[in-house]
C-alpha positions, 0 to 999 in steps of 0.5 A, a space after each residue: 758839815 756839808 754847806 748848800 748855796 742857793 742862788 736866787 734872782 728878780 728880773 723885775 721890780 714889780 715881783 718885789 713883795 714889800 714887807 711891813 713898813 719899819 722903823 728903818 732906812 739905808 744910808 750910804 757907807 764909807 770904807 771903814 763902817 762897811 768893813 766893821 758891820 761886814 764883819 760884825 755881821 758876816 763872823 757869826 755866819 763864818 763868812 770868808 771876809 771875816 778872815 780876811 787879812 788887811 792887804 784882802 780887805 785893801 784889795 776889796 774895798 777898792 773895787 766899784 761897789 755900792 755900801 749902805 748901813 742898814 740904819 735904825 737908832 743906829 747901824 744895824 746892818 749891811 746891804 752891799 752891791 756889785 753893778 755889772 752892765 744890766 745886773 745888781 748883785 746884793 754882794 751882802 745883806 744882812 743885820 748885826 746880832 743884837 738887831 736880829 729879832 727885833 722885826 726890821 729884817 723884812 723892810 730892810 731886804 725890802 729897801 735893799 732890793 729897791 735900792 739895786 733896782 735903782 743902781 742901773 739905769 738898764 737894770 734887768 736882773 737882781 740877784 744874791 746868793 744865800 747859804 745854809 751857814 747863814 742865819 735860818 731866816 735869811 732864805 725864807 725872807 729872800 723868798 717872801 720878798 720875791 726872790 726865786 731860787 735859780 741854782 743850787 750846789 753843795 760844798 
């Protein structure tokens, strides 16, 4: 099966389109929680990490990124950044299985594009990358929230 990526970005805070207002909020992760959801989250979508062997998951977890649960009754998701001179990339974002469908996905990409703006001071771009692997909503999501396709490739 033939996968497309799709890169998309923001260069301001005010492209930012809010969704509705839930019942959700981002709390900062540890090493171990962000590791459990990455793959509790990322292994339906056949993400590369959730083959990763534990010296692989060493090696990521000490590099300077920003973990945050995506928090409802409990975690419900992963929003993770890399911070590299002016640019925020969202590394990851996504919800655990059994919190799919339950109307938090928009307000949680909502906080989790807020939060990169907020990483750097200097901020002049927001960026992540979506695949056809993942789940159908995610593309559509990004790009009601504000998000614009910028390249494309095929695998």
């Amino acid at each position: 099966m033939q996968e497309t990526i799709t890169y998309l970005e923001m260069t301001s805070p005010d492209d930012l389109v809010p969704a509705r207002p839930a019942a959700v909020t981002l709390e900062p992760a540890g090493p171990s929680l962000t590791r459990d959801l990455t793959l509790r989250v990322g292994t339906p979508y056949q993400w590369v990490s959730s083959a990763w062997s534990d010296d692989q998951w060493d090696d990521y977890l000490s590099r300077p990124h920003h973990s945050w649960a995506i928090t409802a009754t409990e975690p419900a998701g992963l929003a993770r950044y890399a911070v590299e001179d002016d640019e925020v990339e969202i590394t990851t974002f996504g919800l655990l299985p059994e919190w799919i469908g339950r109307g938090i996905g928009g307000h949680a990409l909502t906080l989790t594009i807020r939060k990169a703006w907020e990483l750097a001071p200097a901020t002049r771009r927001v960026w992540l990358h979506t695949s056809t692997l993942d789940h159908p909503h995610a593309l559509p999501n990004y790009q009601k929230r504000g998000l614009r396709p910028y390249r494309t490739e095929a695998r």
